[in-house]
C-alpha positions as CSV (number, residue, x, y, z in Angstrom):
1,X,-16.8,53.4,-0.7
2,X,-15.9,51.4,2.5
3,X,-13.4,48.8,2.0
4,X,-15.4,45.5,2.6
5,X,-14.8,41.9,1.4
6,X,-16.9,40.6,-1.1
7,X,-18.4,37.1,-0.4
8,X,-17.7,35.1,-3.4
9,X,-14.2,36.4,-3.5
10,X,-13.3,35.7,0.1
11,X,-10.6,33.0,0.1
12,X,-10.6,31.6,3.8
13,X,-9.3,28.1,3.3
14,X,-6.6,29.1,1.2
15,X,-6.0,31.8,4.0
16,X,-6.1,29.2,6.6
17,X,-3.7,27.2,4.6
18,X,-1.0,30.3,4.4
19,X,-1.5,30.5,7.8
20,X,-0.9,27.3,8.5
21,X,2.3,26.4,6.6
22,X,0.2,24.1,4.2
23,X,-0.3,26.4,1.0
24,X,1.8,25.2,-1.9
25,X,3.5,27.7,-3.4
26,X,3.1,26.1,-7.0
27,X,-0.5,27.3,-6.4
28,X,0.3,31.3,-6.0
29,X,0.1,32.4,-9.8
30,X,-3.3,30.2,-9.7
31,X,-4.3,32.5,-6.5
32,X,-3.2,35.4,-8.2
33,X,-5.3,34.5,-11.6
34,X,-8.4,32.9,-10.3
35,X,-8.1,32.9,-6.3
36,X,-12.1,31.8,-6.3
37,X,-11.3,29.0,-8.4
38,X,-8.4,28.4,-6.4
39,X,-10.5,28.5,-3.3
40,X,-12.9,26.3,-4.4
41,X,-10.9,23.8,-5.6
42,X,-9.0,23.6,-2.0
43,X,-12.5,23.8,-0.4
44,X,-13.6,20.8,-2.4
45,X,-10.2,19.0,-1.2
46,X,-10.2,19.5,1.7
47,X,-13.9,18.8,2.2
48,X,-13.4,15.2,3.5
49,X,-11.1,16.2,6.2
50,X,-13.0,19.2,7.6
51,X,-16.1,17.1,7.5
52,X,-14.5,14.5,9.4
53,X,-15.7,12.4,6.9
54,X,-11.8,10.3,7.0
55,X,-9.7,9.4,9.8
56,X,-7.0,12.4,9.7
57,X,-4.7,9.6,9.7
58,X,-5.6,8.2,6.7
59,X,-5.8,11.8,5.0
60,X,-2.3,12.1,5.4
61,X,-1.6,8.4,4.2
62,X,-3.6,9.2,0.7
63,X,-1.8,12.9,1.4
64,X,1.5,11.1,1.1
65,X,0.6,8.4,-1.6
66,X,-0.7,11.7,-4.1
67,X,2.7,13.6,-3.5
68,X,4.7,11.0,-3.6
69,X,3.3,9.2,-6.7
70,X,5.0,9.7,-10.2
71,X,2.6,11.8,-11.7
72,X,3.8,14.1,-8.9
73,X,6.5,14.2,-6.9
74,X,6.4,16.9,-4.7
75,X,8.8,16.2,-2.1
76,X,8.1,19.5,0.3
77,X,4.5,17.4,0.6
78,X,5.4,14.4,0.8
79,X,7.5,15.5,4.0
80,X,4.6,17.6,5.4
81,X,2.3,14.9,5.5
82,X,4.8,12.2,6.6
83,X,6.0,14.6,9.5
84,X,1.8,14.5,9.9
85,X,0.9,11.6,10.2
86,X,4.1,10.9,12.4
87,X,2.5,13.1,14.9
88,X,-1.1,11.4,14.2
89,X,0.4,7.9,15.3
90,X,1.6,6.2,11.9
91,X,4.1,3.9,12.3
92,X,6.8,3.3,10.0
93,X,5.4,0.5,8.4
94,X,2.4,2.1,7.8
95,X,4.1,4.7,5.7
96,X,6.3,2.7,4.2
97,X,3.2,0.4,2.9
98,X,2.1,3.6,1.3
99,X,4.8,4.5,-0.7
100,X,5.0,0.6,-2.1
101,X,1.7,0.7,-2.6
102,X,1.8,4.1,-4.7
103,X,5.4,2.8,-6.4
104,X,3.5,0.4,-8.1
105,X,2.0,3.2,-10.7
106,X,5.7,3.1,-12.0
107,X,5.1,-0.3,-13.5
108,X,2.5,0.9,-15.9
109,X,6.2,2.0,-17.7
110,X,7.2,-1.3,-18.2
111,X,3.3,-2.6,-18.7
112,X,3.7,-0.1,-21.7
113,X,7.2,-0.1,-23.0
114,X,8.1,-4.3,-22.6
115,X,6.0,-5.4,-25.4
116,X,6.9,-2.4,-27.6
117,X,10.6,-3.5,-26.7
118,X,9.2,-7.4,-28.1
119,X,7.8,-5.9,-30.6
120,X,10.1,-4.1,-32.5
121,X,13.0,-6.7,-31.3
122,X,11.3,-9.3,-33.6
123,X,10.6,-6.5,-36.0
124,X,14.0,-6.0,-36.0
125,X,15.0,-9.4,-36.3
126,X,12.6,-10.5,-39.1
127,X,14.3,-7.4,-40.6
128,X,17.8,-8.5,-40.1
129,X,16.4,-12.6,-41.5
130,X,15.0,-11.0,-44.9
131,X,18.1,-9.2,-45.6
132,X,19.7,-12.3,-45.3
133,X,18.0,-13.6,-48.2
């Protein structure tokens, strides 16, 4: 039987990716499991960008805010795309703006916990009054 690839198992952006330097290595028991689902998820990622459909500059900047954010934090991207968009033109400030702007998901934290925290302070403290009594 000759030894020939078969369509809907090719993986060429994920190869690309390898080849490049840009496959995440968190992603190679995925690749190993499911490399077509794999490869279609990367093909529907990086769809915009191949597509020209966003400035490659701006790719990296939503690039940077996704690693970067706290959901995530995956440093080895976060540098990638930095060291990118460096090369693309970004300023400092630019990339700086991103990461403030993507810090601000940390706030939900306090948006959640502060009136928990009020809550069972006065709890607490309407505990403390009727044992008082």
């Amino acid at each position: 039987m000759p030894d020939t690839v078969n369509p809907a198992s090719a993986t060429p952006v994920s190869d690309r990716l390898r080849a490049t330097g840009n496959f995440n290595s968190a992603w190679n028991e995925m690749a190993e499991l499911d490399p077509v689902w794999l490869e279609k998820f990367l093909d529907m990622a990086m769809t915009p960008i191949a597509a020209g459909l966003i400035d490659p500059k701006i790719y990296e900047f939503l690039a940077i805010a996704v690693d970067a954010s706290c959901t995530h934090l995956y440093a080895p991207g976060v540098r990638r795309h930095i060291r990118k968009a460096l090369e693309l033109g970004a300023t400092r400030e630019e990339i700086l703006a991103v990461l403030q702007c993507v810090s601000v998901l940390g706030i939900h934290s306090c948006a959640l916990g502060v009136p928990i925290l009020v809550e069972e302070l006065a709890a607490r403290e309407a505990q403390k009054r009727s044992t008082k009594r």
